[in-house]
gemmi code that builds the backbone of each chain (N, CA, C; Angstrom):
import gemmi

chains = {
    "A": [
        ("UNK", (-41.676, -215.919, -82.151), (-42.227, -214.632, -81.714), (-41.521, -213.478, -82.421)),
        ("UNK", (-40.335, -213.469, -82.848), (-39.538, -212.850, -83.495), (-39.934, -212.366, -84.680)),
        ("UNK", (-40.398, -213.345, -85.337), (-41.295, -213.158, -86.557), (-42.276, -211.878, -86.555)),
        ("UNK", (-43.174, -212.819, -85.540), (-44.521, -211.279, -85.160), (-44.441, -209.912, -84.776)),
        ("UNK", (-43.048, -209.874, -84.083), (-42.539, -208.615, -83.628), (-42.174, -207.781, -84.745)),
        ("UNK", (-41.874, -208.086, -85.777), (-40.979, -207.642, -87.371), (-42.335, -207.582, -87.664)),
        ("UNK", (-43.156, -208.166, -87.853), (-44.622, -207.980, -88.791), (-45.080, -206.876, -87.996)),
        ("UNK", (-44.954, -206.694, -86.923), (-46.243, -205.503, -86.260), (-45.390, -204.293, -86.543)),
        ("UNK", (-43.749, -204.265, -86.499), (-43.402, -203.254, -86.188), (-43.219, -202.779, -87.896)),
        ("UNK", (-43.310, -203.581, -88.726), (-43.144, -203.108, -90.302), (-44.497, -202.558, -90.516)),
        ("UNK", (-45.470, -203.162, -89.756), (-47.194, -202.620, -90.362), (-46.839, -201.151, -89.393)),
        ("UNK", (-46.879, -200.594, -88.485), (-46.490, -199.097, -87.904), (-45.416, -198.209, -88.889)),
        ("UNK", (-44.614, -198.806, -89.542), (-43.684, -198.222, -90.373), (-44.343, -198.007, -91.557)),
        ("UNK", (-44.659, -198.661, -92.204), (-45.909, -198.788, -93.419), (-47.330, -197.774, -93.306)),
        ("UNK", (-47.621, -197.284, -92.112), (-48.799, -196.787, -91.498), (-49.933, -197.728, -91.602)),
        ("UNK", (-50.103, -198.821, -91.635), (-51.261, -199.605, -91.778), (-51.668, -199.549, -90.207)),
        ("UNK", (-50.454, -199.123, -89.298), (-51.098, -199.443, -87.557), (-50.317, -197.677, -87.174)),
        ("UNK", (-51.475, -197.491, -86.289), (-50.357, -195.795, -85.593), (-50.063, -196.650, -84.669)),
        ("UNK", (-50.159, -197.762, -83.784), (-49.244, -198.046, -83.064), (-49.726, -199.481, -82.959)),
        ("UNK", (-48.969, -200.080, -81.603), (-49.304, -201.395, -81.196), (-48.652, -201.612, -80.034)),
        ("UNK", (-49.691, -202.591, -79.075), (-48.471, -203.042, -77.879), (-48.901, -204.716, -77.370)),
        ("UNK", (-47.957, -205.184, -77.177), (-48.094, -206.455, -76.805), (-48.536, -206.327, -75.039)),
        ("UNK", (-50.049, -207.476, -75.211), (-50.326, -207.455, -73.944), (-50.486, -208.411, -73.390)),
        ("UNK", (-51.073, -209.330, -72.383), (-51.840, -210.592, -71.857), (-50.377, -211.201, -71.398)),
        ("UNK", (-50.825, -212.619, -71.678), (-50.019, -213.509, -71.083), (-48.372, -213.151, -71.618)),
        ("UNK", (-47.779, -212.855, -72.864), (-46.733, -212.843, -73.116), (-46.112, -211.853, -72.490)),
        ("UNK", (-46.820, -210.837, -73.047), (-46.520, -208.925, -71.909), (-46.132, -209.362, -70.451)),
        ("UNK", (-47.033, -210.421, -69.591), (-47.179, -210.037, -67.934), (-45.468, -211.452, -67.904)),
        ("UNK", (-45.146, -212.117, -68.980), (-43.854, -212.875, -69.027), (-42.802, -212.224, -69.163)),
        ("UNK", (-43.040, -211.056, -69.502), (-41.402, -210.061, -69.628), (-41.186, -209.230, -68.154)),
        ("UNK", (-42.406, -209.470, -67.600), (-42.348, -208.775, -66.125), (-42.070, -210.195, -64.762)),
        ("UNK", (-42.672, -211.064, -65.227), (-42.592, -211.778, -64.302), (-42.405, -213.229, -64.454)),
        ("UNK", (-42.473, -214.351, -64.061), (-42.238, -215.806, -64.636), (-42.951, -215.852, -65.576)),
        ("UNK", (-42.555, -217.133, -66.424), (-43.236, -217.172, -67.451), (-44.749, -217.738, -66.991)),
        ("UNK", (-46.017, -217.536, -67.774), (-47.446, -218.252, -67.497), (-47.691, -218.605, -68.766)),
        ("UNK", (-48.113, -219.927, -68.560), (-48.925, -220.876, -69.733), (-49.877, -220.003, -70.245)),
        ("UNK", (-49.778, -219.585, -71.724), (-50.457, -218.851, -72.583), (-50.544, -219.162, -73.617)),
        ("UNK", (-51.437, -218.996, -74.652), (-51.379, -219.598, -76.254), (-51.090, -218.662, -77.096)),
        ("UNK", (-51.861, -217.543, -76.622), (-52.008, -216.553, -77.876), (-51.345, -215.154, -77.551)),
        ("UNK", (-50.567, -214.679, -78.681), (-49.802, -213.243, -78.636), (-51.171, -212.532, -78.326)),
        ("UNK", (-51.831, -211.227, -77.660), (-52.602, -210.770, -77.736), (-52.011, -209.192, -78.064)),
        ("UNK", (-52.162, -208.721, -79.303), (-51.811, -207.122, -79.217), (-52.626, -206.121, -79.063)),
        ("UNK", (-52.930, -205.110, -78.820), (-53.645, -203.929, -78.607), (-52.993, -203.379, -79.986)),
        ("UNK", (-53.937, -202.920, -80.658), (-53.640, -202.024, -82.090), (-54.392, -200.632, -81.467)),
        ("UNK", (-53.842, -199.463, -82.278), (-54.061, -198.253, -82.585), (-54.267, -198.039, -84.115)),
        ("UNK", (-55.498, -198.175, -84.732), (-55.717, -197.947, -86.290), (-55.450, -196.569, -86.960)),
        ("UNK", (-55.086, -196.373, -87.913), (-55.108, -195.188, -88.674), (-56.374, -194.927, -88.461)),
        ("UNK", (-56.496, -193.276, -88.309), (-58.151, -192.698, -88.625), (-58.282, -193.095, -89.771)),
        ("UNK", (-60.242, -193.531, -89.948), (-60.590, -193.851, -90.794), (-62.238, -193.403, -90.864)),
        ("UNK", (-63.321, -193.531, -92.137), (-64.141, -193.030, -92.118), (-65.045, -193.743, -91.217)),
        ("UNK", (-65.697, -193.153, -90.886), (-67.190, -193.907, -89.987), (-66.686, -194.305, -88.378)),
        ("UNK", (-67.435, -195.210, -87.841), (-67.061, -195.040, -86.143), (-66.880, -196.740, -85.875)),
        ("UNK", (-67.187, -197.452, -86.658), (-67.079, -199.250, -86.919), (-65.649, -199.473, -86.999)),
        ("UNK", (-64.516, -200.383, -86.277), (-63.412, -200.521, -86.798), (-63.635, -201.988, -87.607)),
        ("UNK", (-62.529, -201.559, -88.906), (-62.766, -202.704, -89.614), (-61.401, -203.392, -89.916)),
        ("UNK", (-61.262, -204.875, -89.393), (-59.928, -205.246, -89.341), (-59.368, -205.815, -90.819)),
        ("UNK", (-61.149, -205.522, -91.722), (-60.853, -206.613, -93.110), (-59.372, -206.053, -93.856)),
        ("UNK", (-59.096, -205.040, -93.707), (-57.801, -204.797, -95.128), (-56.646, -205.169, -94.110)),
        ("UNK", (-56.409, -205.503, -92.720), (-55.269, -205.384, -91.797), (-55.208, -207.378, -92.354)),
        ("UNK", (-56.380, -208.122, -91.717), (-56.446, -209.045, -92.511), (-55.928, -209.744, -93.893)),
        ("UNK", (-56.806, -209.111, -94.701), (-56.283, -209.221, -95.546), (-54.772, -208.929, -96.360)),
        ("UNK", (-54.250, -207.940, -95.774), (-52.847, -207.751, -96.306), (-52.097, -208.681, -95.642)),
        ("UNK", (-52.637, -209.092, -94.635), (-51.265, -210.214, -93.723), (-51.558, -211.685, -94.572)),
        ("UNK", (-52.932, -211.946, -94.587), (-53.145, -212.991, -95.876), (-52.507, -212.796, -96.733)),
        ("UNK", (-52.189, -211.769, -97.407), (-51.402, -211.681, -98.658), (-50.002, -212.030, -98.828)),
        ("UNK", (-49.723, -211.757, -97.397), (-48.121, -211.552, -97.151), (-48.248, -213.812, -96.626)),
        ("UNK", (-49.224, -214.343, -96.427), (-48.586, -215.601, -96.044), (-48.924, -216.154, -94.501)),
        ("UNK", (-49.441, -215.017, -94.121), (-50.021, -215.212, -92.527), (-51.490, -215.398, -92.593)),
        ("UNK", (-52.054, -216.615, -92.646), (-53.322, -216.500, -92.665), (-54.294, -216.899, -91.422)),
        ("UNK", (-55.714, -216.296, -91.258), (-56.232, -216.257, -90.468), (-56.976, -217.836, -89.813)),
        ("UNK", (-57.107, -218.070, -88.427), (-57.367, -218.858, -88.057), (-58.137, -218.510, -86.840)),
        ("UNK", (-59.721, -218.894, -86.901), (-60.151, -218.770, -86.042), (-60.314, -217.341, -85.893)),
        ("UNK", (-60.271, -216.552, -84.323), (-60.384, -214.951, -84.205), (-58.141, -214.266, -84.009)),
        ("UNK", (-57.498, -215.256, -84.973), (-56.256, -215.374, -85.031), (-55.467, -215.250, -86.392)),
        ("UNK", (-54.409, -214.708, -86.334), (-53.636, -214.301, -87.202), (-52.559, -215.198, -87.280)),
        ("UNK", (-51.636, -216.362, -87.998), (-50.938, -216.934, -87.829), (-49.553, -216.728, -87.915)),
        ("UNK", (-48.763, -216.156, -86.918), (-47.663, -215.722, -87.727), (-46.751, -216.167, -87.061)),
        ("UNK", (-45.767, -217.103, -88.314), (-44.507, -218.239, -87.496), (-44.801, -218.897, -87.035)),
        ("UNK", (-46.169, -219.560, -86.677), (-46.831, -220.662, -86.022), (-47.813, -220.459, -84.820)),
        ("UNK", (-47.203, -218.857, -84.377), (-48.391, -218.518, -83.445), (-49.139, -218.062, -83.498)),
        ("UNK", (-50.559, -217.975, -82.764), (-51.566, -217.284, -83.316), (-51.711, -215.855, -82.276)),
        ("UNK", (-51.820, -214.761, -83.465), (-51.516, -213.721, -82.940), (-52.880, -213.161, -83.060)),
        ("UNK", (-54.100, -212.212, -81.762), (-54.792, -211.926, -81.662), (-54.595, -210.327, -81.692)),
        ("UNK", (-55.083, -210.089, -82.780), (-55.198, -208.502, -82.987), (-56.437, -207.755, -82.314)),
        ("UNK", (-56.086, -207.075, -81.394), (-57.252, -206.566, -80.882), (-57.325, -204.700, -80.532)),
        ("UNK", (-58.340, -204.144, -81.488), (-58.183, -202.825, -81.699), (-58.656, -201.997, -80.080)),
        ("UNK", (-57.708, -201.046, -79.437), (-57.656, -200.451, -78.523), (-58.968, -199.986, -77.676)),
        ("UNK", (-60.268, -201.052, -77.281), (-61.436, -200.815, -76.843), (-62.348, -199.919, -75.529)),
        ("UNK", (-61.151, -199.499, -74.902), (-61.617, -198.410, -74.386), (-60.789, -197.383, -73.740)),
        ("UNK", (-60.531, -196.450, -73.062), (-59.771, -195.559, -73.043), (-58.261, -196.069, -72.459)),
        ("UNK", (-58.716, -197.568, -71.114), (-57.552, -197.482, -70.509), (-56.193, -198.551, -71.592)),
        ("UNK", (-57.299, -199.406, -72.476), (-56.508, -199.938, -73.635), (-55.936, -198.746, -74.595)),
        ("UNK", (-56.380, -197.802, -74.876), (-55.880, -197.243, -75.557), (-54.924, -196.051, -75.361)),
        ("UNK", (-54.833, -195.873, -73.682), (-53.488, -194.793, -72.558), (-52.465, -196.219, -72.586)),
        ("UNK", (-52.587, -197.758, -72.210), (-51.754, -198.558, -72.221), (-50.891, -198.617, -73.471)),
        ("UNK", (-51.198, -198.421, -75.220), (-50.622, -198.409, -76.305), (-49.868, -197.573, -76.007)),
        ("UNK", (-50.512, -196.077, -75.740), (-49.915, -194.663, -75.934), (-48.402, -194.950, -75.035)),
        ("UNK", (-48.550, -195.568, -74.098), (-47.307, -195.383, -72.668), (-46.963, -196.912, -72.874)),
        ("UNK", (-47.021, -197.668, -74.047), (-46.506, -198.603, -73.669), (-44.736, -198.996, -73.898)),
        ("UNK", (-43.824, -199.745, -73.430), (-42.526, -199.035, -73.149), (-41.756, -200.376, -74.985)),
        ("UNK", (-40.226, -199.603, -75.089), (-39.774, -200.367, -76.171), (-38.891, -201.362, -75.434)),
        ("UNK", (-38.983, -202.637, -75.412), (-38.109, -203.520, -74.940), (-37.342, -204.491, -75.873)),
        ("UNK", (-36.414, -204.679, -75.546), (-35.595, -205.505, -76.384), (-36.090, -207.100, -75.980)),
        ("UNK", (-36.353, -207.744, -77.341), (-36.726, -209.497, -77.629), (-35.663, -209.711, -79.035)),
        ("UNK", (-34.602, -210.641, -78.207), (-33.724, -211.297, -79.178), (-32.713, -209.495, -79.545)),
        ("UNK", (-32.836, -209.449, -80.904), (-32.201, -208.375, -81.353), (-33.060, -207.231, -81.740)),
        ("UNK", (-34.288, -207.479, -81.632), (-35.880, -206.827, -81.999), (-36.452, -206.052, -81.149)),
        ("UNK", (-36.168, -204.348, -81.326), (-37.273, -203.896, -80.207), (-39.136, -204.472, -80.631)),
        ("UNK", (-39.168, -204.388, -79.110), (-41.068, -204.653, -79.552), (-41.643, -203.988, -78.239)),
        ("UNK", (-42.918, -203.566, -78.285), (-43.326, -202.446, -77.927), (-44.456, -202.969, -76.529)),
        ("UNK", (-44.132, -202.803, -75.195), (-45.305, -203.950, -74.587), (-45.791, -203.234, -73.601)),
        ("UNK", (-46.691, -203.297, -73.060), (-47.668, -202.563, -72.414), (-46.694, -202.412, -70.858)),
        ("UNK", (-46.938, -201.454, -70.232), (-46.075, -201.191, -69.117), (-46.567, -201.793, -67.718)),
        ("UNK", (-45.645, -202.111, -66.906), (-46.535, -202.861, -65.622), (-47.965, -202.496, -65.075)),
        ("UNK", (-47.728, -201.561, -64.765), (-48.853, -200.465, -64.314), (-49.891, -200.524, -65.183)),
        ("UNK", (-50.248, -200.712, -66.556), (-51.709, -200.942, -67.146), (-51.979, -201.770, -67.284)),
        ("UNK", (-51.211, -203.272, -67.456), (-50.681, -204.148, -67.558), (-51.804, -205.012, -66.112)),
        ("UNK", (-51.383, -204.709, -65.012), (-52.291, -204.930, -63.640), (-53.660, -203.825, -63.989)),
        ("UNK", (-54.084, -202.945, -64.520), (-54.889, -202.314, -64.327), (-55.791, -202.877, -65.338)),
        ("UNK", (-55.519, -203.912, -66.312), (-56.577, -204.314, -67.439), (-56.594, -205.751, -66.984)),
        ("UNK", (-55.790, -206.190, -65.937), (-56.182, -207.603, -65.498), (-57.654, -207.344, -64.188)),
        ("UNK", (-57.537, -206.296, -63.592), (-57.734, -205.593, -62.588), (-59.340, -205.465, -63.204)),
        ("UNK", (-59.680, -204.493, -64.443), (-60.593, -204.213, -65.452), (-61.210, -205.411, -65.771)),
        ("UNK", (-60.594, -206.473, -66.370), (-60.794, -207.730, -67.064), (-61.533, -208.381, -65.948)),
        ("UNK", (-60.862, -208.780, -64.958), (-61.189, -209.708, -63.787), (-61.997, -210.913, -63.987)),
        ("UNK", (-61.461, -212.028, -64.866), (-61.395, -212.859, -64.997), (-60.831, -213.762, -63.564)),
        ("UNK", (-61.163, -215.254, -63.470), (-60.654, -215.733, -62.428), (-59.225, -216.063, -62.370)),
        ("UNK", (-57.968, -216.100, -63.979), (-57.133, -216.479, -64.253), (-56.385, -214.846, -64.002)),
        ("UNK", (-57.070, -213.695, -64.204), (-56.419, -212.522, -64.148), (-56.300, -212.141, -62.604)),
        ("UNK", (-57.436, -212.953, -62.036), (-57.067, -212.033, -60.598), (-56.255, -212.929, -60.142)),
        ("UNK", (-56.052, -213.952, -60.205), (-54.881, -215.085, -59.607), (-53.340, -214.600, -60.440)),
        ("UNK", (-53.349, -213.859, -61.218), (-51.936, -213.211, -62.121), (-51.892, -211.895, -61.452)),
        ("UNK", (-52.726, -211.376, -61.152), (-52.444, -209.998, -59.998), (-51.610, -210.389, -59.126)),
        ("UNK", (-52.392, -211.581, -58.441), (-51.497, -211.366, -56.665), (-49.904, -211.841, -57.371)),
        ("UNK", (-50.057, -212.790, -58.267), (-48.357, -213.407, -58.729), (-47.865, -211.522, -58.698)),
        ("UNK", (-48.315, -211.297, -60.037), (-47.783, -209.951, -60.566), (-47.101, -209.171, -59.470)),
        ("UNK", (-48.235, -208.857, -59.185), (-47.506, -207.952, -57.539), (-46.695, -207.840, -57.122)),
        ("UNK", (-46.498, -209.507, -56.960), (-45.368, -209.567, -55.694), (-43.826, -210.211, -56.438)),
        ("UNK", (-44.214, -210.541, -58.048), (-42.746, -210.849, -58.753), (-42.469, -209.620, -59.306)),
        ("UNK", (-42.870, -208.614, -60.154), (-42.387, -207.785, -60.994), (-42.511, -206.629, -60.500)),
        ("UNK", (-41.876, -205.461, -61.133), (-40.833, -204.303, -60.381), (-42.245, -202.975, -61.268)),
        ("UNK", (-42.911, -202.780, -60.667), (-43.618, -201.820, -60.888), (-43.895, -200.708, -59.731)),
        ("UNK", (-44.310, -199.527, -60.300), (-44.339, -198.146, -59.226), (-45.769, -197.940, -58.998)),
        ("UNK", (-46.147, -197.915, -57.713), (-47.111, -197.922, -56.560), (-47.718, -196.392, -57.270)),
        ("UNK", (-46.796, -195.285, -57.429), (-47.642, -194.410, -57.851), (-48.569, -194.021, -59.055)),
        ("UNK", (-47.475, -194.440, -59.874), (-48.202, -194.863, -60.745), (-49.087, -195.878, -61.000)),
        ("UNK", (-49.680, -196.728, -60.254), (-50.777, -197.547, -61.274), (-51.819, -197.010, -60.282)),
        ("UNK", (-51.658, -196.293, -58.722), (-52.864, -196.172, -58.421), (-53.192, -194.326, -58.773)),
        ("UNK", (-52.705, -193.758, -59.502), (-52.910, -193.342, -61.011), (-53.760, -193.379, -61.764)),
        ("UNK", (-53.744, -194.455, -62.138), (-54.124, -195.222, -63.374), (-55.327, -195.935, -62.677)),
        ("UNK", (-55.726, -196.364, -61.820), (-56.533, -196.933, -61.256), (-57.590, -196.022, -60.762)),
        ("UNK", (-57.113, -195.078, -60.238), (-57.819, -193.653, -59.954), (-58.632, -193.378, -61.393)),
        ("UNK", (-58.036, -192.545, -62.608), (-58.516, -192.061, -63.328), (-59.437, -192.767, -64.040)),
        ("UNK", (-59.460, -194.531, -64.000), (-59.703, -195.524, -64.524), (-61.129, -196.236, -63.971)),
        ("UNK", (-61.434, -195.928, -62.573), (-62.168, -196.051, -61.946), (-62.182, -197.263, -61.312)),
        ("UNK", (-60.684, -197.664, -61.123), (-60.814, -199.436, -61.036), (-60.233, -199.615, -59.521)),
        ("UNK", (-59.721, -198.567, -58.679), (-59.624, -198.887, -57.042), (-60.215, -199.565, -56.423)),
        ("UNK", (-61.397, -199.541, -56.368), (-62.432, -200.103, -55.976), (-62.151, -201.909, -56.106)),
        ("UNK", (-62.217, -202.059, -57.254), (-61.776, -203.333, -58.036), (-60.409, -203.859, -57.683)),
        ("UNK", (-59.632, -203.077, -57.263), (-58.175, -203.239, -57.132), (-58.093, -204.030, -55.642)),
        ("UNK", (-59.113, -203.070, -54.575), (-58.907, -203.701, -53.328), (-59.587, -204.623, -53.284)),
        ("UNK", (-60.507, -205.197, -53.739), (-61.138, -206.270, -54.394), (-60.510, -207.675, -54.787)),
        ("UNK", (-59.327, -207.187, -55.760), (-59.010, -208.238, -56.313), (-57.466, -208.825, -55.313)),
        ("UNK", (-57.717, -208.325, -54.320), (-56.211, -208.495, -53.015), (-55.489, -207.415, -53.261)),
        ("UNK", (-55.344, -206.615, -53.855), (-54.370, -205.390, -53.671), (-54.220, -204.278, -53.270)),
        ("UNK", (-55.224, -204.292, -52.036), (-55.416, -203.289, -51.187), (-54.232, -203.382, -50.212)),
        ("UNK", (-53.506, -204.428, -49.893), (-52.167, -204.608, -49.254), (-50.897, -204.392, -50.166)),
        ("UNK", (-51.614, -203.809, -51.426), (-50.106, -203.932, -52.276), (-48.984, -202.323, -52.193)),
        ("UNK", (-47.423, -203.228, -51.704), (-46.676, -201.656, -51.487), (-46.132, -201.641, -52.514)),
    ],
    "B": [
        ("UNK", (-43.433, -225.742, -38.118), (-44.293, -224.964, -38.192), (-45.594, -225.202, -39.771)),
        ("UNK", (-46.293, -225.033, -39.760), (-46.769, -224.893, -41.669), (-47.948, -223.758, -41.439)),
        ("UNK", (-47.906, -223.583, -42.720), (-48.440, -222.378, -43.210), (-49.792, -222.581, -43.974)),
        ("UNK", (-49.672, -222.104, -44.968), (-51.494, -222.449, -46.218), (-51.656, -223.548, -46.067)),
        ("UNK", (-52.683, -224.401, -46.188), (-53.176, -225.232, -45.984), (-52.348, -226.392, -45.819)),
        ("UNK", (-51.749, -225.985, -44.536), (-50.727, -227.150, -43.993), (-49.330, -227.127, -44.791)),
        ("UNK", (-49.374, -226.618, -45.383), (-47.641, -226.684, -46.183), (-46.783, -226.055, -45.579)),
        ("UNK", (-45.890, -226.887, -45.309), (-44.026, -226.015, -44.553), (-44.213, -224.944, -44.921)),
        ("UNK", (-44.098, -223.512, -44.005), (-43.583, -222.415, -44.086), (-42.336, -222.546, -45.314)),
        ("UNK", (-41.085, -222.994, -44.338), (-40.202, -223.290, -46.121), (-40.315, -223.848, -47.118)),
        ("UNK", (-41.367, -224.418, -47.270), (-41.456, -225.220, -48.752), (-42.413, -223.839, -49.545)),
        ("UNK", (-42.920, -222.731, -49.126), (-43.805, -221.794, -49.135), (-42.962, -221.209, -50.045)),
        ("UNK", (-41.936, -220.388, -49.276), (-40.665, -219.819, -49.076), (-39.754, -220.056, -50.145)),
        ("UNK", (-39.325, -221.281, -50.330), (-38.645, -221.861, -51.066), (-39.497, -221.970, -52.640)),
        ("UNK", (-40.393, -221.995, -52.648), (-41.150, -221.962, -54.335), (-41.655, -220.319, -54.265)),
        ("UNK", (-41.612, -219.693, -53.408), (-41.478, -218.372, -53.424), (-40.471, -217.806, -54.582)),
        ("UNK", (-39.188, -218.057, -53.913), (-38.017, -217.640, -54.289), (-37.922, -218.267, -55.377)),
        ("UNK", (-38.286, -219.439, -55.881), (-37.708, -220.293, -57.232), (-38.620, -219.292, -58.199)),
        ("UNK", (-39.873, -218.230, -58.150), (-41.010, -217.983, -58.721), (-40.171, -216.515, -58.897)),
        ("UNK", (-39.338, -216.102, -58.332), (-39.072, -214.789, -58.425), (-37.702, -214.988, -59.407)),
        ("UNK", (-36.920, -215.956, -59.112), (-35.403, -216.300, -59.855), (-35.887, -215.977, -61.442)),
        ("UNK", (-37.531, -216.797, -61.348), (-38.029, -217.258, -62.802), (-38.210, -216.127, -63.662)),
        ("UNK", (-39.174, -214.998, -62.739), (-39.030, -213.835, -63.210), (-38.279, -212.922, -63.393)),
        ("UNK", (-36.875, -213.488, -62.781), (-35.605, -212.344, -63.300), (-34.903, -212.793, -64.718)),
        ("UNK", (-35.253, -214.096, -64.561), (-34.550, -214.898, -66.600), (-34.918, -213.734, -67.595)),
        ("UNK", (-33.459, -213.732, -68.284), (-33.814, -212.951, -69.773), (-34.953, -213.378, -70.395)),
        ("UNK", (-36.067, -212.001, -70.879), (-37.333, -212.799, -71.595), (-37.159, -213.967, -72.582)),
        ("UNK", (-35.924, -213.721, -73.382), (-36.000, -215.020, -74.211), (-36.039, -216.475, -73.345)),
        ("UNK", (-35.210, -216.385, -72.645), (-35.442, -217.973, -71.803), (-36.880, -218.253, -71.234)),
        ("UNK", (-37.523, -217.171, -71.065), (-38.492, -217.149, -70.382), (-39.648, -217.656, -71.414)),
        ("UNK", (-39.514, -217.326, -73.146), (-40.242, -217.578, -73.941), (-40.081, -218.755, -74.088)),
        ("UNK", (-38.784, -219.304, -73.778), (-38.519, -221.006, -74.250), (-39.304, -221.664, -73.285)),
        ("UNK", (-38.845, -221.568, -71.747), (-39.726, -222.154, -70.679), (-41.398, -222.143, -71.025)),
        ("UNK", (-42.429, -221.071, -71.597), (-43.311, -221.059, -71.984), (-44.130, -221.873, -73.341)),
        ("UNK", (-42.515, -221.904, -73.733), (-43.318, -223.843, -75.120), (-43.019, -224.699, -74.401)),
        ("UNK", (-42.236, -224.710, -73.508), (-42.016, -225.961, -72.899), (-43.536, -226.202, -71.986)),
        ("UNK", (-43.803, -225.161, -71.117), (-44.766, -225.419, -70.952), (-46.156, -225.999, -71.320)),
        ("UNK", (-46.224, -225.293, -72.632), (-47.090, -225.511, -73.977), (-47.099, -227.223, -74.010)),
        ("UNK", (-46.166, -227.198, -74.082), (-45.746, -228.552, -74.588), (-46.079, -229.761, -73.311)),
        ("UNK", (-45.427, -229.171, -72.500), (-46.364, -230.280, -71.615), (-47.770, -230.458, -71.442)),
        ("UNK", (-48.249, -229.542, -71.517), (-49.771, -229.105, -71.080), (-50.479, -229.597, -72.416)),
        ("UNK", (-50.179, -229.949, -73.364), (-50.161, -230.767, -74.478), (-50.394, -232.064, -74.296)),
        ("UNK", (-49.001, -232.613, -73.972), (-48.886, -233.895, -73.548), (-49.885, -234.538, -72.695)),
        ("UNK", (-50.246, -234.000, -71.195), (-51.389, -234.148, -70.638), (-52.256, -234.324, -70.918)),
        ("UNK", (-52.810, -233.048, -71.724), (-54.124, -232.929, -72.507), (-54.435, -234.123, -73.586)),
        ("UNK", (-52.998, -234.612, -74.027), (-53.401, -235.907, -74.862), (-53.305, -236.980, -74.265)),
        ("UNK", (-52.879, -237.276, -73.008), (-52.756, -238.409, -72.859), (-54.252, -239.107, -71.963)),
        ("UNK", (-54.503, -237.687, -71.738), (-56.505, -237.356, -70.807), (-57.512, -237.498, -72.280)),
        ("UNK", (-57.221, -237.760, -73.159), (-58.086, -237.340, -74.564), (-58.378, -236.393, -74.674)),
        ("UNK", (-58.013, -235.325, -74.046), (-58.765, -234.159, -73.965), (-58.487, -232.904, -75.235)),
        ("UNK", (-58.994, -231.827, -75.526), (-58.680, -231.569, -77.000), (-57.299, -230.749, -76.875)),
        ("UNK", (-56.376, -230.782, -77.664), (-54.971, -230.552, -77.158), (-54.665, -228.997, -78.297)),
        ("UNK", (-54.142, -228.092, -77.559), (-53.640, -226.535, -77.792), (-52.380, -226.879, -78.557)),
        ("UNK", (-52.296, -226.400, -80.003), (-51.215, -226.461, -80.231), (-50.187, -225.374, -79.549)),
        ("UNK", (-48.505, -226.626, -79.509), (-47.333, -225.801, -79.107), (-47.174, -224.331, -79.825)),
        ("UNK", (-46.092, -223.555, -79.564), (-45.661, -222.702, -80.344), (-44.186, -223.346, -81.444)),
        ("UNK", (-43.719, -223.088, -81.914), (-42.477, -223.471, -82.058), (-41.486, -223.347, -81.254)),
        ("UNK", (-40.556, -224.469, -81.082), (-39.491, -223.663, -80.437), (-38.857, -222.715, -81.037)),
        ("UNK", (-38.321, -221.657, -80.026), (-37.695, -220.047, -80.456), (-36.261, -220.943, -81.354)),
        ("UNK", (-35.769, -221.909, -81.002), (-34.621, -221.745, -81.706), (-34.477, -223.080, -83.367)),
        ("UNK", (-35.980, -223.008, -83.516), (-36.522, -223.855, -84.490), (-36.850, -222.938, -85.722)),
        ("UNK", (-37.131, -222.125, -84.906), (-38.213, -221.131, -86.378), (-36.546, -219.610, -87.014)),
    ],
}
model = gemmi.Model(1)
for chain_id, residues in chains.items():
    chain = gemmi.Chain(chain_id)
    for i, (resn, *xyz) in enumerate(residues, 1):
        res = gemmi.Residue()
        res.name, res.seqid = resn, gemmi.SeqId(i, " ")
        for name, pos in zip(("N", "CA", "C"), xyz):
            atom = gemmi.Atom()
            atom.name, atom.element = name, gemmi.Element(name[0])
            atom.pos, atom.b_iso = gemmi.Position(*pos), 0.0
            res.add_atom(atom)
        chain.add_residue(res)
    model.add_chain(chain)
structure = gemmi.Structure()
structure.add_model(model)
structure.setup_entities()
């Protein structure tokens, strides 16, 4: 993982990315036990570019160049497959903006914060995401004001008491 | 006494607490426990024929 963390954070230094944050299964493991997951999933922030289509071909392609090649809807890097996924709607793209720097190994890397973190599992609501809510909740150290916040502006309360966390303090 | 579907209140309790210890581990241990996981869930998956997820590496391999 060490590997991928140095690749994302050299492509932001390079400007090929204005930002990035690690999210999904690895992200909700720095907050809480670990969960069986396969794939790094990142949230990218692209450089402006012309037209309104994002196009991942030159992000692709330069990591091909460099030795990381693509597999599947996956990026291979160090053996894992890393899912690049460009910031798709506002609350993915407030989660990049606020997402916090944490230390992995000797490597800062950049990961989405508790609070959006539950609010895109919350969004997502998958049957594997709402069963990682109630875990989430009740293992990792997040602020009540903030995500119903974020849930507010997000339109996802509704969804929230929904998914069991209408009891959440 | 028992609780969810018949399970000891403390056995509840007790994998409660082992679930929270888990989530206080430095993330790196926490990444190792997660190939390990990999890795079993592997094993299973092959020993069911079923189509098997590759591991990650181990962190202290790569």
């Amino acid at each position: 993982m060490r590997q991928a963390i140095e690749v994302l954070n050299g492509m932001v230094e390079e400007g090929k990315l204005r930002s990035y944050a690690i999210g999904g299964g690895v992200a909700a493991t720095f907050y809480m036990e670990p969960v069986l997951t396969y794939d790094l999933d990142v949230f990218l922030l692209l450089p402006p570019a012309e037209g309104i289509l994002v196009d991942l071909t030159a992000l692709y392609r330069d990591l091909g160049d460099r030795g990381f090649p693509a597999e599947h809807e996956h990026v291979l890097i160090g053996g894992l497959p890393v899912q690049l996924i460009p910031a798709y709607n506002p609350l993915i793209e407030e989660a990049v903006l606020q997402a916090v720097e944490l230390a992995f190994e000797d490597a800062m890397v950049r990961v989405v914060r508790p609070e959006h973190l539950l609010a895109i599992m919350v969004q997502t609501g998958r049957p594997k995401d709402r069963h990682r809510v109630a875990l989430f909740l009740e293992q990792a150290d997040w602020d009540r004001d903030r995500l119903m916040d974020i849930l507010r502006r997000h339109g996802l309360e509704d969804r929230f008491r929904g998914s069991g966390g209408g009891g959440a303090s | 006494m028992t609780g969810f579907e018949g399970f000891p209140e403390d056995r509840i309790r007790q994998d409660r607490e082992r679930r929270r210890r888990l989530a206080r581990l430095p993330v790196e241990e926490k990444i190792r426990i997660l190939v390990e996981l990999q890795e079993l869930a592997a094993s299973i998956a092959r020993s069911r024929g079923r189509p098997v997820r590759r591991p990650w590496p181990r962190p202290d391999a790569s």
